[in-house]
MITOR-65648 format. One record per residue (C-alpha): chain; x, y, z. Coordinates in nm, 4 decimals, always signed. Example, Ala and Ser with C-alpha at 12.3 -4.5 7.8 and 13.67 -1.06 7.14 Angstrom:
<pts>
{chain=A | X=+1.2300 | Y=-0.4500 | Z=+0.7800}
{chain=A | X=+1.3670 | Y=-0.1060 | Z=+0.7140}
</pts>
This chain:
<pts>
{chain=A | X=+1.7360 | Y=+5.1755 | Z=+0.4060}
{chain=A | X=+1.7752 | Y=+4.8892 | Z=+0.6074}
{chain=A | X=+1.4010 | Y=+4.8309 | Z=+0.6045}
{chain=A | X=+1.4468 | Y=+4.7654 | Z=+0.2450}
{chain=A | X=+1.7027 | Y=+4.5192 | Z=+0.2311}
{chain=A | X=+1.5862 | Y=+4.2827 | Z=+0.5584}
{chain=A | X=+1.3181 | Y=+4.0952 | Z=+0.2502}
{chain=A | X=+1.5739 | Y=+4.1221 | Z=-0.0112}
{chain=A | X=+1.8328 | Y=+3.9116 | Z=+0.2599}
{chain=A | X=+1.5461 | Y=+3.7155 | Z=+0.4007}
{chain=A | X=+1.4352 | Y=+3.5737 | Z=+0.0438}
{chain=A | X=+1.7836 | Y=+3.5131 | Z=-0.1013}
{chain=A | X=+1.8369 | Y=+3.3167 | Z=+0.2338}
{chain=A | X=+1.5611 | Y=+3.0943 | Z=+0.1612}
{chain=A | X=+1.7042 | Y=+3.0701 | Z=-0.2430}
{chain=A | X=+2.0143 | Y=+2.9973 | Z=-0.0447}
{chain=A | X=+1.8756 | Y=+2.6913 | Z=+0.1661}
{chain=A | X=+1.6672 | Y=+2.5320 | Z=-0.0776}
{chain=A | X=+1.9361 | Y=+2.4971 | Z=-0.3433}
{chain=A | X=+2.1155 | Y=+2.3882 | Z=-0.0750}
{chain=A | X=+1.8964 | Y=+2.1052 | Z=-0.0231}
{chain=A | X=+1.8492 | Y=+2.0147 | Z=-0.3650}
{chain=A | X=+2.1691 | Y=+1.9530 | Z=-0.4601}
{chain=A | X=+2.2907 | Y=+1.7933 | Z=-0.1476}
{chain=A | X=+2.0028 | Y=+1.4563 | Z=-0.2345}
{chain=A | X=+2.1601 | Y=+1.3618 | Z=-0.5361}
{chain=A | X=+2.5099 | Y=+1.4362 | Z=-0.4105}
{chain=A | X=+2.4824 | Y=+1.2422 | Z=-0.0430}
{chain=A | X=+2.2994 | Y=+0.9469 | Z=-0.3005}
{chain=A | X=+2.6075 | Y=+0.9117 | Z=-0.5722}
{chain=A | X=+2.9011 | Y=+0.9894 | Z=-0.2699}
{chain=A | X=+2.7765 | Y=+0.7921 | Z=+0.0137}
{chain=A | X=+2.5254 | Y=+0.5249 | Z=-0.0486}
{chain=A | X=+2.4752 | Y=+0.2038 | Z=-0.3127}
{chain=A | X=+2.2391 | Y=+0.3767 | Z=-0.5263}
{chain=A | X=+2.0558 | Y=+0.1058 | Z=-0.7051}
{chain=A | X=+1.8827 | Y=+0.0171 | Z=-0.3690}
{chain=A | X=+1.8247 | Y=+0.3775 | Z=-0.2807}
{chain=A | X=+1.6833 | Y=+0.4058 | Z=-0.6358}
{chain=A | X=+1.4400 | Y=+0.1440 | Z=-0.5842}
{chain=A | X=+1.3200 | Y=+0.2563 | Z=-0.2672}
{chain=A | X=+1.2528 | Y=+0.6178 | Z=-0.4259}
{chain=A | X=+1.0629 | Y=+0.4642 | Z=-0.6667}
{chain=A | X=+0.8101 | Y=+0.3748 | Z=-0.3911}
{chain=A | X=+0.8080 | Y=+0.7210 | Z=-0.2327}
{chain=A | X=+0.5437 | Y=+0.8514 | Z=-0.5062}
{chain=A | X=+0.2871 | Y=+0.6398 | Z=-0.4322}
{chain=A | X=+0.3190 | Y=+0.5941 | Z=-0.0735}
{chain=A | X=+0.3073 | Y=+1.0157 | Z=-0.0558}
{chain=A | X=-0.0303 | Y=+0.9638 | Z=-0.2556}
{chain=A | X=-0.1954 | Y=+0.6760 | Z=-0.0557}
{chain=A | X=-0.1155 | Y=+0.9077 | Z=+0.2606}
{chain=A | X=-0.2757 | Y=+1.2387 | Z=+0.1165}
{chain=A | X=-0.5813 | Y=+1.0898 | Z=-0.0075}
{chain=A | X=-0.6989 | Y=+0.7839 | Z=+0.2223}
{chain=A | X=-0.7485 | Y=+1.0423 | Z=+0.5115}
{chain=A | X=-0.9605 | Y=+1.2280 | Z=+0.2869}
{chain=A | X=-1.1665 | Y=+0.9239 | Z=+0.1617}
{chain=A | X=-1.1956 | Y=+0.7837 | Z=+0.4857}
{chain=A | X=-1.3579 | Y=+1.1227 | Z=+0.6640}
{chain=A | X=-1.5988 | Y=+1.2185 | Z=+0.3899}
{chain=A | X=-1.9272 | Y=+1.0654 | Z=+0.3291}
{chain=A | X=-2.0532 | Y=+0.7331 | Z=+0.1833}
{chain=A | X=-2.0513 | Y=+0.9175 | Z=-0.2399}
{chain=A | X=-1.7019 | Y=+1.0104 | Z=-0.1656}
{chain=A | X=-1.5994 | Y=+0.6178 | Z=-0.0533}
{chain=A | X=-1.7876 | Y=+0.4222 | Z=-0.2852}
{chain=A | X=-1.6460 | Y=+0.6953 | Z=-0.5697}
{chain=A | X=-1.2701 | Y=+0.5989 | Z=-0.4202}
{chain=A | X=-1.3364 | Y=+0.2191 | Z=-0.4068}
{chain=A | X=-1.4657 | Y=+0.2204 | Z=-0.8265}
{chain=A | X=-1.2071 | Y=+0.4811 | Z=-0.9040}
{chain=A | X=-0.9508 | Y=+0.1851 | Z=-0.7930}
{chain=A | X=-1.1288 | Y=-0.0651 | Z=-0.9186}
{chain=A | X=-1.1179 | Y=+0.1144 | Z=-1.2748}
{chain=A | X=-0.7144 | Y=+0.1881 | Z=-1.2162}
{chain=A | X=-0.6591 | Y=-0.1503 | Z=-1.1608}
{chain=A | X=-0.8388 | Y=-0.3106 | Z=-1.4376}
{chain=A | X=-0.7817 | Y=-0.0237 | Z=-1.6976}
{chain=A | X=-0.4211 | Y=+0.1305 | Z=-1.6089}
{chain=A | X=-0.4872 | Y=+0.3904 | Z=-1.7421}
{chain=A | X=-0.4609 | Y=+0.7357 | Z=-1.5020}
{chain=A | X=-0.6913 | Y=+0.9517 | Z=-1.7617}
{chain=A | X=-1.0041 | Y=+0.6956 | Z=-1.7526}
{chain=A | X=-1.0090 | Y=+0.5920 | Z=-1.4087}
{chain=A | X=-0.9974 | Y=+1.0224 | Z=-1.3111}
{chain=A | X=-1.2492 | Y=+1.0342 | Z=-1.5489}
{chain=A | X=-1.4453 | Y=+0.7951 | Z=-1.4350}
{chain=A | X=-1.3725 | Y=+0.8823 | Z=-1.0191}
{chain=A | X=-1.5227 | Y=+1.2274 | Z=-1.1254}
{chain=A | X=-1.8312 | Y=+1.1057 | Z=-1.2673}
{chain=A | X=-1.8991 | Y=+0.8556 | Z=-1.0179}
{chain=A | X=-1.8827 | Y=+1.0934 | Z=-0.7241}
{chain=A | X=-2.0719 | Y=+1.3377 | Z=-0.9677}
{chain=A | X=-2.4009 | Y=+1.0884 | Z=-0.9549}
{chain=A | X=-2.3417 | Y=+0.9210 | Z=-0.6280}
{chain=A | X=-2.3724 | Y=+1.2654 | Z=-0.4699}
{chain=A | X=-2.6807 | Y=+1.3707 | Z=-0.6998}
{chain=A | X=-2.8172 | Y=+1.0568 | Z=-0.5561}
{chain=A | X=-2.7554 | Y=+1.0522 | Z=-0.2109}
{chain=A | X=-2.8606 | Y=+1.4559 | Z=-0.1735}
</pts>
């Protein structure tokens, strides 16, 4: 019986901790701290959390993957549009790597 129950325990103790520390952002924000420049500096965390994940990964692969990185931005700058410059990323290091193989 009690072989049963340890998972049951062990998962609603995980439930348990992350509510715990969902609700406890947004509470410590509105109780404790200004929020408008807490608010601001969230609205940062996004794209900082993206640079980090994916300039490790353009900076370790090959030559297709940089040069596919370097006109993806290009296009995102120019265009702002997220769609296009995917679509064009894609295609890029589609040829690139056709070409350089």
């Amino acid at each position: 019986m009690l072989d049963n129950i340890l998972p049951v325990l062990t998962i609603l103790g995980m439930a348990l901790v992350v509510y715990a520390t969902r609700v406890s952002g947004p509470w410590l924000l509105g109780r404790w701290l200004d929020a408008r420049p807490v608010r601001t500096w969230l609205g940062y965390l996004p794209g900082t959390v993206l640079v980090a994940l994916v300039a490790p990964l353009v900076f370790a692969s090959g030559v297709a993957e940089a040069l596919a990185s370097l006109v993806t931005l290009l296009v995102a700058v120019r265009t702002r549009n997220v769609l296009i410059s995917m679509l064009v990323g894609v295609v890029v290091v589609w040829g690139l790597r056709f070409w350089f193989a």
